[in-house]
N, C-alpha and C positions, 0 to 999 in steps of 0.2 A: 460454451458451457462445459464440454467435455475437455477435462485435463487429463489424460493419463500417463501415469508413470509408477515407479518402483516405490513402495511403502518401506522406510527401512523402521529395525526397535529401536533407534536413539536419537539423533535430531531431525524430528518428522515431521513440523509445523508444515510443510510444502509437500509432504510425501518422502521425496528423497535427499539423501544425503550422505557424499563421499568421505563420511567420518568413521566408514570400519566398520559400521553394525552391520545386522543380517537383515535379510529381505524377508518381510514377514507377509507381500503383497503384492499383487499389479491392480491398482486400484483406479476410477475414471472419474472423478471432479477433487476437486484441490484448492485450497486461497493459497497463494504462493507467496511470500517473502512477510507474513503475519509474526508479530510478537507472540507471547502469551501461548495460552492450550495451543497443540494440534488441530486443523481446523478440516472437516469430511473426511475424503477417504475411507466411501463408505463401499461396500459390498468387494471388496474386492477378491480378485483368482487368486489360485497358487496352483501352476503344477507339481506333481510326483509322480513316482512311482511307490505302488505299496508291498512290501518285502514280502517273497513269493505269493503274491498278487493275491492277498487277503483284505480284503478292505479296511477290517478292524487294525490291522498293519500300519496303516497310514495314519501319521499325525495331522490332527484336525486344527485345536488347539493354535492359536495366534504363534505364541513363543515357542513351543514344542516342533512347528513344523519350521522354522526360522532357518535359513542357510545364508549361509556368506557371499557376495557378491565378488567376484573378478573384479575389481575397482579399474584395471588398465582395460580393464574391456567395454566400460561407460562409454556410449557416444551420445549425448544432447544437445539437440540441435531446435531450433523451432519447428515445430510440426510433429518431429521426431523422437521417440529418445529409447536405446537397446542397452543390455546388458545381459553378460554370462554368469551363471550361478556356478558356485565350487561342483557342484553336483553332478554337473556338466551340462545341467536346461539351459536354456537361452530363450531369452524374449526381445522382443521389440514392438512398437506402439505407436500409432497414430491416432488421431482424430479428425472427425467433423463437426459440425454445429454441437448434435446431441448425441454423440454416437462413438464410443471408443474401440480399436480397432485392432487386436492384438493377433499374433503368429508366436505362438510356443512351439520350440523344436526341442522335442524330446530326445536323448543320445538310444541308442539302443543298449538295453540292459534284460538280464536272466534271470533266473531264480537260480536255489542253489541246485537242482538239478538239469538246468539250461534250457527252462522252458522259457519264453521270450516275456516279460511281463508288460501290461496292459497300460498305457497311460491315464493319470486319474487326472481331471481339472473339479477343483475345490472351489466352489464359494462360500466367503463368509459373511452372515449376518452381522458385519461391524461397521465398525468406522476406527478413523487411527487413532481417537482419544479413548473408545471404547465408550461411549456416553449411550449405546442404544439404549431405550426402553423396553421399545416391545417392535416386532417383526414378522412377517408372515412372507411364508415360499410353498411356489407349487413348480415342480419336476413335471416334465412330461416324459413319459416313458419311453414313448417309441422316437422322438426328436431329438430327448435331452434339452430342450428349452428349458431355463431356467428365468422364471420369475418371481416379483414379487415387491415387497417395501419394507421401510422400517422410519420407527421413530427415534430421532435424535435429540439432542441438545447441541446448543449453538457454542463457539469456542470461545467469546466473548458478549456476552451478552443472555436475553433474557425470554422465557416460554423455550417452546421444543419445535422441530419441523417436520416433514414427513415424505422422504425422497422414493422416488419407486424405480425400477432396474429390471431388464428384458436381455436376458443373455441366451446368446445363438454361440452354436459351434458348428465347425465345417472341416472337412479336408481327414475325416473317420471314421468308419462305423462305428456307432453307439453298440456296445454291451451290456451293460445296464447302468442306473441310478438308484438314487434318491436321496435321502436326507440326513446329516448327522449332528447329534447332541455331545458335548463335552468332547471325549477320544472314544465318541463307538458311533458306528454309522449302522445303518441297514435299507435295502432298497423296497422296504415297506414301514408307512406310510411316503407317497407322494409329497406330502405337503403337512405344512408346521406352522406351527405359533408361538412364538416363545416371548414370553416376558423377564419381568427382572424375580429372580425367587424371592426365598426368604428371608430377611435383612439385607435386602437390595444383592441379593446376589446375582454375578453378572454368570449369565449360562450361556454359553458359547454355540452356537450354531449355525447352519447352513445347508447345502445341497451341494453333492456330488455327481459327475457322471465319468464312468467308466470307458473308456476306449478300446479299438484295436489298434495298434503301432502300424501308420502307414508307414509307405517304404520311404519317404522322405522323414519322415521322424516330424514334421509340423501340424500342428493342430489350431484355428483359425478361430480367433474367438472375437464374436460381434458384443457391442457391450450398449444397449442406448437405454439413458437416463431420461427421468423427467420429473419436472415438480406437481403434476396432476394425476396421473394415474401409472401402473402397469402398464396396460392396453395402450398407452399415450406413449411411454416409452418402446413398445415394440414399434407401433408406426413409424415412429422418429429411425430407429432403426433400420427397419427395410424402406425407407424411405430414400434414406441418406446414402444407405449402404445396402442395396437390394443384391449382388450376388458377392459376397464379404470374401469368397476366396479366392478371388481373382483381383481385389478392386484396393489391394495394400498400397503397391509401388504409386500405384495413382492419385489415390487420395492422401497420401505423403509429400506426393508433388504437388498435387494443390494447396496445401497447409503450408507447402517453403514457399510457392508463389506467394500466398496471401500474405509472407510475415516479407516477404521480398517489396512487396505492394506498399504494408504499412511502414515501412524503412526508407523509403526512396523517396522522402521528401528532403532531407539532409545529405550530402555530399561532402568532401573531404578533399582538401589536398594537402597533402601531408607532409613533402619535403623531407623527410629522413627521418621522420616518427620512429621512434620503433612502434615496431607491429603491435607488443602490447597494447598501447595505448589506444589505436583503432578499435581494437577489439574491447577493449574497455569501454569506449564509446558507446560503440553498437549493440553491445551488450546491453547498457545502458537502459539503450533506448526500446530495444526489447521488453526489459523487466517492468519499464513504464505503462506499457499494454496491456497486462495481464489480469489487472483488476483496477475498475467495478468490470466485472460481467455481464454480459449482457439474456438474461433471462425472458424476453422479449417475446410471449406468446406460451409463458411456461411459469404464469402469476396465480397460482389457486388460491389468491387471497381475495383479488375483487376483480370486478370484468372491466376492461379500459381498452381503450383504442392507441393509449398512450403507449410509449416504450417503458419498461420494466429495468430498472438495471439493479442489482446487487451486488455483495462484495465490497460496498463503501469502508473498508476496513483498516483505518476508519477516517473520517474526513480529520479530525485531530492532525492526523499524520500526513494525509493527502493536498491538506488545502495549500500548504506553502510550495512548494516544488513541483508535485507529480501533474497534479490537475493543470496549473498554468503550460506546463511543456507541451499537455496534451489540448491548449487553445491554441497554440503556437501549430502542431503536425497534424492534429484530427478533429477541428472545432468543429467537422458536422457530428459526428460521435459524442463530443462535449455535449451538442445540442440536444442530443436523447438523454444524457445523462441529466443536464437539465431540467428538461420536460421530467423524466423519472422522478427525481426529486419534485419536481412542484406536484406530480398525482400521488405522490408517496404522502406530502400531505394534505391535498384533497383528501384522499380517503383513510387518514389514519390522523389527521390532526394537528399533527406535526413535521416539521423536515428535520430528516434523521440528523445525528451528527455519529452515527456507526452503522451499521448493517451488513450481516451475512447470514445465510442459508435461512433466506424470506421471516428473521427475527430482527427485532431489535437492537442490539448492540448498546454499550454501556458508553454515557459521555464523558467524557474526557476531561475537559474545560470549558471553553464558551459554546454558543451554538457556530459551529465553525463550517456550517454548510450557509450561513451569512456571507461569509469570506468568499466560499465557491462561487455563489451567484452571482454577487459585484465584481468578481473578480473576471469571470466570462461577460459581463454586460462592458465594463469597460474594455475587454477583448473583441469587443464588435462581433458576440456569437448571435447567427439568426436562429430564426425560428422559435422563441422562446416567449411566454408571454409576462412581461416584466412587470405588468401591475400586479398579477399574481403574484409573480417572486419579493415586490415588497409589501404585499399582503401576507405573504407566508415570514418573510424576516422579522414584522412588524408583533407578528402572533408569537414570535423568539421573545424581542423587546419589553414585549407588555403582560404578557399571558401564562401564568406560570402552572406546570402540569401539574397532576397530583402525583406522577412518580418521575420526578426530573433526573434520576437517576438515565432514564432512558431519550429522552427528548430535550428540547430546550432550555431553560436557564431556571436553575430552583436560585432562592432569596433573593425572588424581583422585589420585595415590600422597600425591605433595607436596600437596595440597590437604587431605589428612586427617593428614598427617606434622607437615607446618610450619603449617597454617592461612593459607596462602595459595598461590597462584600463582609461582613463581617468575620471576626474569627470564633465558633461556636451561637452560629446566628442562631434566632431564635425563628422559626419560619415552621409555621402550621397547615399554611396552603400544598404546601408539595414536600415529597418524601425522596430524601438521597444522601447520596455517602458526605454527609456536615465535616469536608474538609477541601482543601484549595482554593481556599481563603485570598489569598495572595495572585495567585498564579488564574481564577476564573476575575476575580476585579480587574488585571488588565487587557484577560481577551476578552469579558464584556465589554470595556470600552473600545478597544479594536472592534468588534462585531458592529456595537454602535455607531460607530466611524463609520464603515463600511455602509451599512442605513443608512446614513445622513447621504451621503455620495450618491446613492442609487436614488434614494426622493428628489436630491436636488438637480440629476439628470431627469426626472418624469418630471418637474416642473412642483413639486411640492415644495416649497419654500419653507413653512410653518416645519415640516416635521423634519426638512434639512439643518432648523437651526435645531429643532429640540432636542436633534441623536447629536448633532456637532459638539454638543454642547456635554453633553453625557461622553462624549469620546475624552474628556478630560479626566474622567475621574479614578485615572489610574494613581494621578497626583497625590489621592488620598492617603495612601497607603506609603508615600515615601517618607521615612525618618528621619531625617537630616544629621542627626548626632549618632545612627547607631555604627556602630565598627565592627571589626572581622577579625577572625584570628586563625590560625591554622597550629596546632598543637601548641597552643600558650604563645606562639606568637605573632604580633599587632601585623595583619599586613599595611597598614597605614591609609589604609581605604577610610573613607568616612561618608556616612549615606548610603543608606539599601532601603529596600521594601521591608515592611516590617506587617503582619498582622495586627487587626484590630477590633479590639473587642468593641459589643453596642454600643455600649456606655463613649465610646470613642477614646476608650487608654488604651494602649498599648499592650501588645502581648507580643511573643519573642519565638522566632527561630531563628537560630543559629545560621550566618549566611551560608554557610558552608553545607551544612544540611542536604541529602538526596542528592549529592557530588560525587563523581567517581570516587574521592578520598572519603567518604563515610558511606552510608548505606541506600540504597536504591529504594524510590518511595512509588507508592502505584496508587491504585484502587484500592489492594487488599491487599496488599504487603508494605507497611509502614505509614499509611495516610497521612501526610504533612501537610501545610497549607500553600506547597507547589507542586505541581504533580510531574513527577520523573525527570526532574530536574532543581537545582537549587536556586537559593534568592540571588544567587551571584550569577547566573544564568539566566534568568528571568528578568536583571535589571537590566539587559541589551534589550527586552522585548516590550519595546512602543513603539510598533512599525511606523505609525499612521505619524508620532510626534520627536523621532530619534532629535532635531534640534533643541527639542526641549529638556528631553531627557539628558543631553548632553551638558546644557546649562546646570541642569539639577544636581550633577556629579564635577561642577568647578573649571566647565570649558572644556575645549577642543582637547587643549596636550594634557589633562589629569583625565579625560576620557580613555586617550590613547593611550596612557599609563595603564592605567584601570583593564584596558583590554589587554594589552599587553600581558598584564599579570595573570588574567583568567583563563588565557590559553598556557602560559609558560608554566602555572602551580600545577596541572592538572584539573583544575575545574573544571573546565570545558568540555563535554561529553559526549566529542563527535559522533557519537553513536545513536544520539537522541535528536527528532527534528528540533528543537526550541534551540539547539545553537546553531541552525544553519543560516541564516540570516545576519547573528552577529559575527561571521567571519566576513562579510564585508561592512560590517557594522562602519571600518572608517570612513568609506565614501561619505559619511553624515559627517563626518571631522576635518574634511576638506583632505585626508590620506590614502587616497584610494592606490595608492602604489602596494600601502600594507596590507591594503584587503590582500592583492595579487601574491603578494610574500606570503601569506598567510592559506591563503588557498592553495598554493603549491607545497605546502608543508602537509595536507591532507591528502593530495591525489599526485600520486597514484599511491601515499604510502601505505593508507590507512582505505581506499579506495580503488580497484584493481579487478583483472581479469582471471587472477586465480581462484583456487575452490575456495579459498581461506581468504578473498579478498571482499571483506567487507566488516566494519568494526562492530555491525553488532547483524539485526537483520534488516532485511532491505525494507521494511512496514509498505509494502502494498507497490512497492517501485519507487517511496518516496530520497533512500538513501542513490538509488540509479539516479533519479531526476537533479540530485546535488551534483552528482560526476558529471552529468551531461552541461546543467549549466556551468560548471564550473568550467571543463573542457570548452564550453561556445567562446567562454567568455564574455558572456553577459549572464546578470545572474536574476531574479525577480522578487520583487516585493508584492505578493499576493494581497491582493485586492486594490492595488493602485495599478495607475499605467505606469509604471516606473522599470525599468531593468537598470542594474548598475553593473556600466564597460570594465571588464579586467581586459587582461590578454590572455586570448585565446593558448588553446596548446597543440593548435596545428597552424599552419602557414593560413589558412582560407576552410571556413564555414561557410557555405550556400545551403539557406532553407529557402525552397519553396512551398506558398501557401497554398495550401490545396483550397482556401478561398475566395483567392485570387490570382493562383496558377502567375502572380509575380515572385522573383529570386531574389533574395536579400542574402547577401557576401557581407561577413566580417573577415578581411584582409590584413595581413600581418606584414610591414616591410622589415628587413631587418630582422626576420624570424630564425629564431636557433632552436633548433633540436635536442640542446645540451640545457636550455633554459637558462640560460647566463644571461640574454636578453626578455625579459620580461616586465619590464618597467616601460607604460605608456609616455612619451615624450611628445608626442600633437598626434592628431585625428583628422581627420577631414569624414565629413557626409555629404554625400555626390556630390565629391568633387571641394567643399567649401569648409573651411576650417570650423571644427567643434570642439569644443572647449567643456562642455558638458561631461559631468562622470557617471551619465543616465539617459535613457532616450526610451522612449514612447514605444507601444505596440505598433502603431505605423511600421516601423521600421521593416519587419516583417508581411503587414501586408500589402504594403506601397513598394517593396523590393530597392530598399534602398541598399549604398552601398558604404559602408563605414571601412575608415581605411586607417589603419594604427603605427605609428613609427615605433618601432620600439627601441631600446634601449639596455643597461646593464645599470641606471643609477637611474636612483628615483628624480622625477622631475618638476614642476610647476603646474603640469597637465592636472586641469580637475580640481584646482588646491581652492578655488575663489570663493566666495558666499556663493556669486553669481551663476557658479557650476555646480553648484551642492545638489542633491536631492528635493523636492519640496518637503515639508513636514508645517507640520498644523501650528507651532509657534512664531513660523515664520512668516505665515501668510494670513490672510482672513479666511473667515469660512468659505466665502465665495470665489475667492482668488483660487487656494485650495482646488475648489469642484473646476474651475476652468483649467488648471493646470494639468489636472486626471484626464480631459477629453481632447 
């Protein structure tokens, strides 16, 4: 729960960031790799010192007190992470559970008559969007304990939250405290309240406490949060961290074992890698960890014996890559996340498709925590109870909220009337942003898919065929005759999705529309009826039926043109999850050599272990989980059993299942380090020729051994019907479901 690290003022969505701004903070919970608003980073320190050691001296004030960070002096590490200020402070930072863990060493500094000045450590009532409402702090005088809470708003999504904060210091005697407003402090009153003034104005405040400069110059600041009370944070504190100025070096070594723990199910042999790309990996697989959170015993919403988890942020982004990797390395983890989600809606109604800081979060597209479910039931995750799960999918499908903005699926009427979405539907039961027209019709029919799959593994036949059958209706929406053009001219494409009004005519976006080459379309910046991506983007997305879709667009080689062209114009927007999928989209075309060409054209170029290596933000681990499958070389079709074989970009991948403590080796003969050999030529699986360009979650927890010949020239491998993917026009429904298990 406790993240801490350095606040900078300009790209802060995570806290920090080596783009040059100033440090405006050392603050202790964080969503890490999030689009959109800044998200927490709420209360956090700043040391100073104040010019001949007047309190009112000292800048209070977010930007006013703001200094430049030493950028070569950054070390982040998991568990870890330090830096030196221009100023010449230095911090560094660790955590526990609930509990963040800081060492400021102040330089020694004068006044102007050489009297020694006093260390000050600052708290602010904020957070890094500045969204507080209102706040209350109590100082204690003779300790300097500082606590207290504040109300926020969430950085995506809907209602306010109310986080509380118990900070300790150590390692100096207190001189005095107390409280300050705007740029003036004073050490009477103790304790404050401050709301938003008049015309929402934002009044800036906090608590101070004064120092003597020990002779090491460090001053030891305990920091525990919690989402139920004050008093519940300080326990968590001295709980976690009961004598805080002794117990840094230690509890920095437990946070590297733990992330050394989470890491050790994947191995490497690497044969003349560069080191980069190791480190890109493992990186990687880091970032994938970091959210949902686990809030588990810290829920002031309702009392459950369940797990809690938060930080779904949000499943839109999560469901394809992050969540799958993490059935693969920590399906018992999955298992709470699961369970969290089915009590999230026992007691609230619905299963989220976003969530952070115990709100709501805004949907995106379908109900896409659908996807998560069936995607961990077909991953063989225990502990979970699945009638529930398709009791709560089933309440997605049928049941539509009165604010769908926030939960599952608004213009169910027209969604079972017409079999699709309409464009400007006309929908009176539930209230939400009436656009994504195009882009929610085909992940409601994936969602539906996914339904149909999980009924017809519980034995529900009846409600297997009804959602199979709805998994078709993305059909609706394709145009047959419309074209494309990019500045007046045809790119000779013909057939895209097209919005459609009630009446069932036609209405028109532009395919090009919300593409890297026009303008970026969201929630609230530009509403189209695909959301953060275009109709030319969105025509690779029918997971569940890519042979059909295939047919729909004139066969296999005007597919492969068709794709071709969408990565070579610029369309394609590696930056956004909805094209990570169609980069191996030819596996569906019998070309799974191009997926491999095509994947290596993304990573490490646009994918990478530098500060600047990633093409847009990582949403929650999910652009990590692209690198890492990419690097396995197998990549996943979330909510099927499906993975489709590239080649890998080490010599040998070993995962073991921590549910089966069995090893599965993806082996590379013929492996170059230059990548000049990258095109699979035959397979074997233990031992026995495969011809297949996909294989089964078994793989993983049966510890099999896949072994790739590779090559320098695409070859035959993979190319047959008989090798294809499954997809729902080429099988029956029940063929289908038998193929998934």
């Amino acid at each position: 729960m406790a993240k801490a690290v350095a606040d900078v003022s300009g790209q802060n969505t995570g806290g920090f960031s080596p783009d040059g701004s100033n440090i405006t903070g050392f603050s202790h919970m964080h969503d890490s790799g999030t689009g959109g608003n800044p998200s927490m980073g709420q209360f956090p320190l700043f040391p100073q010192y104040c010019p001949d050691d007047v309190i009112d001296n000292c800048q209070f004030p977010k930007y006013n007190r703001a200094v430049n960070p030493v950028l070569d002096s950054v070390v982040a590490k998991p568990g870890y992470f330090s830096l030196s200020l221009e100023n010449g402070m230095q911090a560094e930072m660790t955590v526990t559970q609930h509990t963040a863990l800081y060492n400021f060493v102040f330089p020694q500094n004068a006044t102007s008559n050489g009297t020694a000045l006093s260390p000050v450590m600052l708290l602010d009532l904020t957070d890094i969007y500045d969204t507080r409402q209102n706040a209350t702090i109590i100082v204690d005088p003779s300790t300097g304990r500082i606590q207290g809470n504040g109300t926020f708003l969430p950085s995506f999504g809907s209602d306010s939250y109310v986080l509380h904060f118990c900070a300790d210091f150590a390692g100096a005697q207190v001189i005095d405290n107390g409280v300050w407003v705007n740029n003036r402090a004073g050490t009477e009153p103790k304790q404050l309240f401050v709301t938003r003034g008049f015309n929402n104005f934002y009044l800036q405040s906090g608590g101070w406490v004064r120092f003597q400069r020990p002779s090491n110059g460090t001053i030891t600041a305990r920091v525990g949060v919690s989402w139920i009370s004050a008093d519940r944070a300080c326990s968590n504190a001295e709980n976690e961290l009961p004598n805080p100025l002794t117990a840094f070096n230690a509890t920095r070594t437990r946070a590297e074992n733990a992330w050394r723990k989470q890491l050790s199910p994947i191995s490497l042999q690497t044969a003349g890698v560069n080191q980069s790309y190791v480190e890109n990996f493992y990186s990687a697989i880091y970032r994938t960890m970091i959210s949902p959170q686990d809030y588990t015993g810290e829920n002031p919403l309702w009392s459950s014996s369940e797990p809690y988890f938060d930080s779904f942020y949000c499943l839109w982004d999560e469901f394809r890559v992050q969540l799958p990797f993490l059935n693969i390395v920590d399906p018992s983890q999955v298992s709470r996340m699961i369970r969290s989600l089915l009590d999230t809606y026992q007691h609230e109604g619905w299963l989220p498709d976003c969530r952070m800081s115990l709100c709501k979060g805004w949907t995106q597209g379908g109900s896409n925590a659908d996807v998560v479910l069936v995607d961990s039931y077909l991953k063989n995750i225990t502990g979970v109870d699945w009638n529930l799960a398709k009791e709560a999918i089933v309440n997605d499908a049928e049941n539509e909220p009165i604010d769908w903005k926030d939960e599952g699926r608004g213009g169910l009427q027209s969604w079972k009337r017409l079999n699709y979405i309409p464009y400007l539907d006309y929908d009176y039961l539930g209230f939400g942003t009436n656009s994504r027209s195009i882009s929610r019709t085909l992940e409601y029919s994936y969602n539906d898919f996914c339904l149909s799959t999980l009924a017809g593994g519980l034995g529900s036949a009846d409600e297997h065929t009804k959602y199979l059958a709805r998994a078709s209706n993305w059909r609706n929406l394709f145009k047959a005759d419309q074209t494309s053009s990019i500045n007046g001219t045809d790119t000779g494409f013909v057939g895209f999705f097209q919005p459609k009004f009630l009446n069932q005519t036609w209405g028109y976006q532009d395919p090009i529309a919300c593409s890297p080459l026009t303008d970026f379309c969201s929630l609230t910046t530009n509403p189209s009826e695909t959301f953060e991506s275009s109709v030319w983007e969105y025509q690779f997305f029918v997971p569940h039926d890519m042979a059909g879709n295939i047919q729909l667009l004139g066969g296999p080689d005007k597919f492969i043109s068709r794709l071709d062209y969408y990565f070579s114009s610029g369309l394609a927007d590696i930056s956004n999850e909805p094209v990570f999928l169609s980069v191996y989209a030819y596996h569906y075309a019998g070309r799974p050599a191009l997926s491999t060409k095509r994947a290596h054209s993304y990573v490490p170029a646009y994918f990478n272990a530098t500060t600047t290596g990633l093409p847009g933000n990582d949403d929650s681990g999910a652009a990590a989980a692209f690198t890492i499958f990419t690097m396995m070389g197998l990549f996943p079709n979330a909510g099927q059993n499906v993975y489709l074989i590239s080649a890998p970009f080490f010599e040998a991948v070993s995962v073991t299942s921590p549910a089966t403590n069995r090893t599965a080796t993806i082996r590379s003969t013929n492996f170059d380090p230059t990548y000049e050999n990258v095109y699979i030529q035959n397979a074997t699986l233990n031992g026995k020729p495969y011809s297949k360009n996909w294989i089964g979650h078994e793989f993983f927890t049966e510890g099999m051994t896949l072994e790739l010949t590779l090559g320098s020239n695409e070859s035959t491998w993979g190319t047959s019907d008989a090798d294809l993917p499954p997809s729902l026009s080429t099988s029956t429904g029940s063929m289908m479901y038998k193929m998934m298990f």
